[in-house]
Biopython code that builds the backbone (N, CA, C, O; Angstrom):
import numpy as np
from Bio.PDB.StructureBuilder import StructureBuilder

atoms = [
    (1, "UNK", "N", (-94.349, 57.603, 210.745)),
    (1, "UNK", "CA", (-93.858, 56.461, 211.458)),
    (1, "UNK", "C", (-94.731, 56.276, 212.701)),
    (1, "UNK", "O", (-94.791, 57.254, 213.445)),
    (2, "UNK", "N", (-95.206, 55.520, 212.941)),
    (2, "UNK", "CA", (-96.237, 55.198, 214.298)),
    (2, "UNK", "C", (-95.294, 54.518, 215.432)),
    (2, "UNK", "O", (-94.127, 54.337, 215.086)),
    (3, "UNK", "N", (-95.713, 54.060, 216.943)),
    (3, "UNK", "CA", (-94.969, 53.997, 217.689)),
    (3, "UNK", "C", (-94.762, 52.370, 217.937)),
    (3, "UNK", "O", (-94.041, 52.032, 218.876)),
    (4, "UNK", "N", (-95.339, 51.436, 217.170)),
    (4, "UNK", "CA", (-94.899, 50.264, 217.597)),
    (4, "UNK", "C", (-93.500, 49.997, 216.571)),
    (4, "UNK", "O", (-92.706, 49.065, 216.697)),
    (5, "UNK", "N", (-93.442, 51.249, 215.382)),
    (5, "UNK", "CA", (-92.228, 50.969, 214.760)),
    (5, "UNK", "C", (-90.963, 51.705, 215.649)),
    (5, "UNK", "O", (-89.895, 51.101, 215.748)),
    (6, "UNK", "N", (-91.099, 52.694, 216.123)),
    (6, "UNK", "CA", (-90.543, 53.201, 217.099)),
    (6, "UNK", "C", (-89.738, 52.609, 217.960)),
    (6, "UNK", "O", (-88.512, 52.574, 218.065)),
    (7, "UNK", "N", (-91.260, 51.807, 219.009)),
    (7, "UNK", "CA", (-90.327, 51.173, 219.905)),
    (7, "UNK", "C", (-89.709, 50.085, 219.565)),
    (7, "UNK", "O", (-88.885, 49.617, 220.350)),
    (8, "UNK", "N", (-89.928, 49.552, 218.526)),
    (8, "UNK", "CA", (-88.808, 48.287, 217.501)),
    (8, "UNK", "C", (-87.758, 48.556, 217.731)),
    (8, "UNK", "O", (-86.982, 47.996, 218.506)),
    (9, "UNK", "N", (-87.551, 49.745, 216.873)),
    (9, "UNK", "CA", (-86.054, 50.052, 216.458)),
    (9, "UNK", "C", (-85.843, 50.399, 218.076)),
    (9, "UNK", "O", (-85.826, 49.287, 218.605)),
    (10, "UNK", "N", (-85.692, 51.297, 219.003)),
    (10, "UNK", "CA", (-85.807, 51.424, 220.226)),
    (10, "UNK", "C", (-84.848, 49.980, 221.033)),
    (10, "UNK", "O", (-83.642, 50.072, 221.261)),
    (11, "UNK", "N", (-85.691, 48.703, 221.373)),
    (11, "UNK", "CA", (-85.350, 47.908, 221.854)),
    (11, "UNK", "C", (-84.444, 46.930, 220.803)),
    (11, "UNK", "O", (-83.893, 45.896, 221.181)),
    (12, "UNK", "N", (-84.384, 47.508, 219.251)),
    (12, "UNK", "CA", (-83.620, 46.225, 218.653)),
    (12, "UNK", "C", (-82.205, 47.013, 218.268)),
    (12, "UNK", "O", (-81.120, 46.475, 218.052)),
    (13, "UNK", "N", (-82.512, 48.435, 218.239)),
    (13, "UNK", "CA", (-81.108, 48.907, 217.761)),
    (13, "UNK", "C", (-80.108, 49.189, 218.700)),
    (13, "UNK", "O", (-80.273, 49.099, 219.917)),
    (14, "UNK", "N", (-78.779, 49.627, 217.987)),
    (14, "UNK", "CA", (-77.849, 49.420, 219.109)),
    (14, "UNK", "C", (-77.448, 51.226, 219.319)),
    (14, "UNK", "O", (-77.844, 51.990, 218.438)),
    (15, "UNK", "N", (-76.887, 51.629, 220.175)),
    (15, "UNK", "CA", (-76.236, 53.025, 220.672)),
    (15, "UNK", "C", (-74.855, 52.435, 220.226)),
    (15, "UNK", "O", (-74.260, 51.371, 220.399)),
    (16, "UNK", "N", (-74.633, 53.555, 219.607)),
    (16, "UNK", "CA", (-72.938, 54.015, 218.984)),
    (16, "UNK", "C", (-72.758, 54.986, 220.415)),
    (16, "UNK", "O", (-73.272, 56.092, 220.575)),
    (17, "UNK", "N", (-71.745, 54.136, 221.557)),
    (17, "UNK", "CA", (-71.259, 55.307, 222.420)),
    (17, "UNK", "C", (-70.448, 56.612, 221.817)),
    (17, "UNK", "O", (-70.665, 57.751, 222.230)),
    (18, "UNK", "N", (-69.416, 56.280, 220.712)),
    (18, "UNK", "CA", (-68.813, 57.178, 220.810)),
    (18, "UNK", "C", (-69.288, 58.262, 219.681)),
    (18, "UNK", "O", (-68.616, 59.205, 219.265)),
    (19, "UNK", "N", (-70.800, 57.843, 219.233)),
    (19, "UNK", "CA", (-70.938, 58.860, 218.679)),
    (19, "UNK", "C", (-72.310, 59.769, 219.297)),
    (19, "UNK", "O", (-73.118, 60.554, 218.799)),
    (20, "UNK", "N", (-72.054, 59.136, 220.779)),
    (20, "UNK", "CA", (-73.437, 59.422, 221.616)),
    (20, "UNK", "C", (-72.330, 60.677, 222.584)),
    (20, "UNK", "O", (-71.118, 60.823, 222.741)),
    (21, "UNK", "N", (-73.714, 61.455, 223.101)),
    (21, "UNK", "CA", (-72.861, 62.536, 224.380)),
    (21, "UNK", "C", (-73.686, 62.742, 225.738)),
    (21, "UNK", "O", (-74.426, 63.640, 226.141)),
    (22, "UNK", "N", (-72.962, 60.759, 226.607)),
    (22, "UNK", "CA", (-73.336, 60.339, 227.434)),
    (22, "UNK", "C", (-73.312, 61.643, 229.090)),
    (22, "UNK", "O", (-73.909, 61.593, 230.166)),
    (23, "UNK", "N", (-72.688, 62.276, 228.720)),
    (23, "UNK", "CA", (-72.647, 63.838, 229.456)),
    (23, "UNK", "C", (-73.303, 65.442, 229.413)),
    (23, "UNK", "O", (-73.383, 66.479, 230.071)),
    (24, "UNK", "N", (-73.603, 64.963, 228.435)),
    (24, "UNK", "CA", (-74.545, 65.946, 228.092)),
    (24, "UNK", "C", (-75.469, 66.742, 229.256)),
    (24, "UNK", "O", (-75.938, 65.996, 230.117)),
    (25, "UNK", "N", (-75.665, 67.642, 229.330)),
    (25, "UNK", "CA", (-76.607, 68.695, 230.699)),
    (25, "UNK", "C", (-77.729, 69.413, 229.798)),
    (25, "UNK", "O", (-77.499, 69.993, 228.737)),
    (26, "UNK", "N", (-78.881, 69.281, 230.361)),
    (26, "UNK", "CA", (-79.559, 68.571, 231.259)),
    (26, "UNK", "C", (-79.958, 67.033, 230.463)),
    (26, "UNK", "O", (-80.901, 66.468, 231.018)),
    (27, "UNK", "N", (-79.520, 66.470, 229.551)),
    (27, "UNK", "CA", (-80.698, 65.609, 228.811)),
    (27, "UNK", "C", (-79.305, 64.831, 228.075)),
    (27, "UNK", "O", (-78.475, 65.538, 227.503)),
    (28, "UNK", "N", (-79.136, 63.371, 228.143)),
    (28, "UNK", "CA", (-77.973, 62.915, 227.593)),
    (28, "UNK", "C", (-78.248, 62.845, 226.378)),
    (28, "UNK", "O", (-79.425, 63.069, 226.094)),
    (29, "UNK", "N", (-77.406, 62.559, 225.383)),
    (29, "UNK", "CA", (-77.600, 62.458, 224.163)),
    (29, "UNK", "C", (-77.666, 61.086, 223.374)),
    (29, "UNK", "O", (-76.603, 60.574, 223.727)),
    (30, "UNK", "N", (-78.046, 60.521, 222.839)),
    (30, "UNK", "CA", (-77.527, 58.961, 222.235)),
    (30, "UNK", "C", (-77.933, 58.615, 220.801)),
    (30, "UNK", "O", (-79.063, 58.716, 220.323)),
    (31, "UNK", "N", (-76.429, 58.042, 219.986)),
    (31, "UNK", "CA", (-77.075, 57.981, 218.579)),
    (31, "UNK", "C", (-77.611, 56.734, 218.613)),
    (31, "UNK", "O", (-77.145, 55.984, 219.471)),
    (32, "UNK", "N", (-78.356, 56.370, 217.998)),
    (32, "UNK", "CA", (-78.964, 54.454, 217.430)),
    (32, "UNK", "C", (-78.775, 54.413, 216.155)),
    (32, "UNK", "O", (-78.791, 55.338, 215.342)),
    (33, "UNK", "N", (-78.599, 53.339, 216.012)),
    (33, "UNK", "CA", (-78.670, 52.434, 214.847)),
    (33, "UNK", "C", (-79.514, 51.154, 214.611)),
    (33, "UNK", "O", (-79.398, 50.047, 215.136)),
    (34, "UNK", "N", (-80.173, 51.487, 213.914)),
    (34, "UNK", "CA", (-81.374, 49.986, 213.447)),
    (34, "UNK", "C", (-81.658, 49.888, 212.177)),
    (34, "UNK", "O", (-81.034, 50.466, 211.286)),
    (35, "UNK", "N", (-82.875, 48.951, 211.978)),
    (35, "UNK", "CA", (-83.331, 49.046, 210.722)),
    (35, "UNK", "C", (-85.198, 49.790, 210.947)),
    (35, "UNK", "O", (-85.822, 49.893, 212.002)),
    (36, "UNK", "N", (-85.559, 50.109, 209.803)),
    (36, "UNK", "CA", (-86.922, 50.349, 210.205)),
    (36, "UNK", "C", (-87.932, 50.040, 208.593)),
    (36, "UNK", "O", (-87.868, 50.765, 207.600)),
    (37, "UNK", "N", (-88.620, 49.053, 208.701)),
    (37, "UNK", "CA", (-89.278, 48.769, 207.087)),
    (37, "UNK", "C", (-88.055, 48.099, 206.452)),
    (37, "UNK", "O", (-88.129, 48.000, 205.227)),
    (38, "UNK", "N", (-86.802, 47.557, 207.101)),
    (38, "UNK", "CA", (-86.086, 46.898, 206.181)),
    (38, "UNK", "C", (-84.863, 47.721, 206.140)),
    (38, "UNK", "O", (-83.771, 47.233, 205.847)),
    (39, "UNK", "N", (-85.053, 49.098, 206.462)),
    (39, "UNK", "CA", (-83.891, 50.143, 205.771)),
    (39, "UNK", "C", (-83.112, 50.023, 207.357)),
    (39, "UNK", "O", (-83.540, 49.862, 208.500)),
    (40, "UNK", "N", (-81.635, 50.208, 206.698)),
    (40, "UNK", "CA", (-80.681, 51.102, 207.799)),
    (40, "UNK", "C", (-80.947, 52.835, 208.355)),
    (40, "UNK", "O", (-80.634, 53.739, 207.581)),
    (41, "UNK", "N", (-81.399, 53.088, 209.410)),
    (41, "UNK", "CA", (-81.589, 54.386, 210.084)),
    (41, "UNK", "C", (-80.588, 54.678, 211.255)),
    (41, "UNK", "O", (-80.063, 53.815, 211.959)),
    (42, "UNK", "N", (-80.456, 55.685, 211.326)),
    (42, "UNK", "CA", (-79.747, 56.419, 212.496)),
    (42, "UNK", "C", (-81.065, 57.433, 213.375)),
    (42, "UNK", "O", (-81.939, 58.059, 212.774)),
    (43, "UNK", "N", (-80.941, 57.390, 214.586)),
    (43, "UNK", "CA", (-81.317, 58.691, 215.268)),
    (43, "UNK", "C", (-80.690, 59.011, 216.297)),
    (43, "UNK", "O", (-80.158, 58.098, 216.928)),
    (44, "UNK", "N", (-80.543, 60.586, 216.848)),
    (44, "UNK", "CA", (-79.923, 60.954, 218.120)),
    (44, "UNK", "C", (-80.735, 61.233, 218.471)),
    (44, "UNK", "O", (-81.462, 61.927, 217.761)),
    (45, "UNK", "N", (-81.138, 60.879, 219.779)),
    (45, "UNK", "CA", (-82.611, 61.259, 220.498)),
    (45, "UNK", "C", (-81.877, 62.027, 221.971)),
    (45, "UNK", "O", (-80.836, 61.486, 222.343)),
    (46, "UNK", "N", (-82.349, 63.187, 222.769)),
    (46, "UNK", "CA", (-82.152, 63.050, 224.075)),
    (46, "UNK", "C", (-82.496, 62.972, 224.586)),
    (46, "UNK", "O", (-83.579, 63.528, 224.405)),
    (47, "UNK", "N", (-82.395, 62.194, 226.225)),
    (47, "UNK", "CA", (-83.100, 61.089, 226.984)),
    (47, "UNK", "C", (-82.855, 62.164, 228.204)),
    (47, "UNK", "O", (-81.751, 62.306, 228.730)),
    (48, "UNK", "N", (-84.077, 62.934, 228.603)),
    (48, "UNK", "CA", (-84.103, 63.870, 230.085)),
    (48, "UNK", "C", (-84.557, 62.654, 230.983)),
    (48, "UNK", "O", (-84.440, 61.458, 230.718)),
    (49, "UNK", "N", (-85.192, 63.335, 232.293)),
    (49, "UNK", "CA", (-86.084, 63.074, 233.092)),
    (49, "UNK", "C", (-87.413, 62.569, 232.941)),
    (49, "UNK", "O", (-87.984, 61.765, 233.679)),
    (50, "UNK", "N", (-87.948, 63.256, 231.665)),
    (50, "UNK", "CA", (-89.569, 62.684, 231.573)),
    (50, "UNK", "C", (-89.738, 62.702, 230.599)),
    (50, "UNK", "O", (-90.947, 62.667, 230.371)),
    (51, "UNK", "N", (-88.864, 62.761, 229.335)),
    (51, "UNK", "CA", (-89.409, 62.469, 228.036)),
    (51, "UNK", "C", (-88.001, 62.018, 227.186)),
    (51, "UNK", "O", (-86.911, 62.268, 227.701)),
    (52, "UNK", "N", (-88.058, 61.477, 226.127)),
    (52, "UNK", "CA", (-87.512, 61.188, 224.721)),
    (52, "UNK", "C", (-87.763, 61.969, 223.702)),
    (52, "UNK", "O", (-88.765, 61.772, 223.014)),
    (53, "UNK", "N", (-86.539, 63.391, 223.338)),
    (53, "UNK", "CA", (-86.826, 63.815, 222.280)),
    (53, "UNK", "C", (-86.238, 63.568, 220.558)),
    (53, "UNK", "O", (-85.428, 64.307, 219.997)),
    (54, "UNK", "N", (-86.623, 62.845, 220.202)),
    (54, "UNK", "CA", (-85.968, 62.972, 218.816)),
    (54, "UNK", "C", (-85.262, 63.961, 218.081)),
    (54, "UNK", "O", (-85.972, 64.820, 217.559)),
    (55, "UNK", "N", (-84.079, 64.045, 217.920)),
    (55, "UNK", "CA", (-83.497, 65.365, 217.609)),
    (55, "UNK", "C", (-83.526, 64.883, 216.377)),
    (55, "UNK", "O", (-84.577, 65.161, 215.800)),
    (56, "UNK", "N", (-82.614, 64.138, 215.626)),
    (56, "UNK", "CA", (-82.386, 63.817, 214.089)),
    (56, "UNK", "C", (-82.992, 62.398, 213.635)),
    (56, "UNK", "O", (-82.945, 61.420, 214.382)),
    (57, "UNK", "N", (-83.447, 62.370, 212.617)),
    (57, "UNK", "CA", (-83.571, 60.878, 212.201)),
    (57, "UNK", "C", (-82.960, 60.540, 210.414)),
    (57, "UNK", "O", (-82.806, 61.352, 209.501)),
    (58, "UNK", "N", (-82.807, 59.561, 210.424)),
    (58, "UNK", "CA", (-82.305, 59.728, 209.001)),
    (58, "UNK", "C", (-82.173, 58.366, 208.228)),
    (58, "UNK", "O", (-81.108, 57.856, 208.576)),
    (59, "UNK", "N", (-82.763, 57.652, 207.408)),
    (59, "UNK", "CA", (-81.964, 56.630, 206.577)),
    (59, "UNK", "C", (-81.192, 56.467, 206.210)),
    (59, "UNK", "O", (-80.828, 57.466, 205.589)),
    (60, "UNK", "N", (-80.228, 55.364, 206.126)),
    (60, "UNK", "CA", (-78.822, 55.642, 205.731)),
    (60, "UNK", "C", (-78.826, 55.092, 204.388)),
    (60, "UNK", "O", (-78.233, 55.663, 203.472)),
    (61, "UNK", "N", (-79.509, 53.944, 204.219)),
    (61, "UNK", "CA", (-79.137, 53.227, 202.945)),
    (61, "UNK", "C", (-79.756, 54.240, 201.468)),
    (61, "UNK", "O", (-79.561, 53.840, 200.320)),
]
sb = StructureBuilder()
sb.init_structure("model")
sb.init_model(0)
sb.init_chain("A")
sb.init_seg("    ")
for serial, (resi, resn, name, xyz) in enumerate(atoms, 1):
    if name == "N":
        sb.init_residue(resn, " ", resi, " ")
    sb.init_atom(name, np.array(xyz, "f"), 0.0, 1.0, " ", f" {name:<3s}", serial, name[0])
structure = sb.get_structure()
């Protein structure tokens, strides 16, 4: 996956709060939902201080 698909889904998908863990220490947690190539995806990424790590990614359809 390269990063202009990335930041797509990024700015077009939406955060599921309640399946996000907006409290989380040190690094919050947040799930998304988008599409990517057409497909339905999920990811939980956590969002520190200086980076975005991708924890899970997954297609749903």
């Amino acid at each position: 996956m390269d990063s202009i698909k990335l930041e797509h889904f990024f700015r077009e998908g939406e955060i599921d709060f309640k399946k996000s863990n907006t409290e989380a220490i040190p690094c919050k947690e947040y799930y998304i939902e988008g599409e990517i190539e057409e497909k339905l995806a999920f990811m939980r990424v956590a969002n520190c201080d200086s980076t975005v790590l991708i924890k899970e990614f997954e297609f749903l359809d």
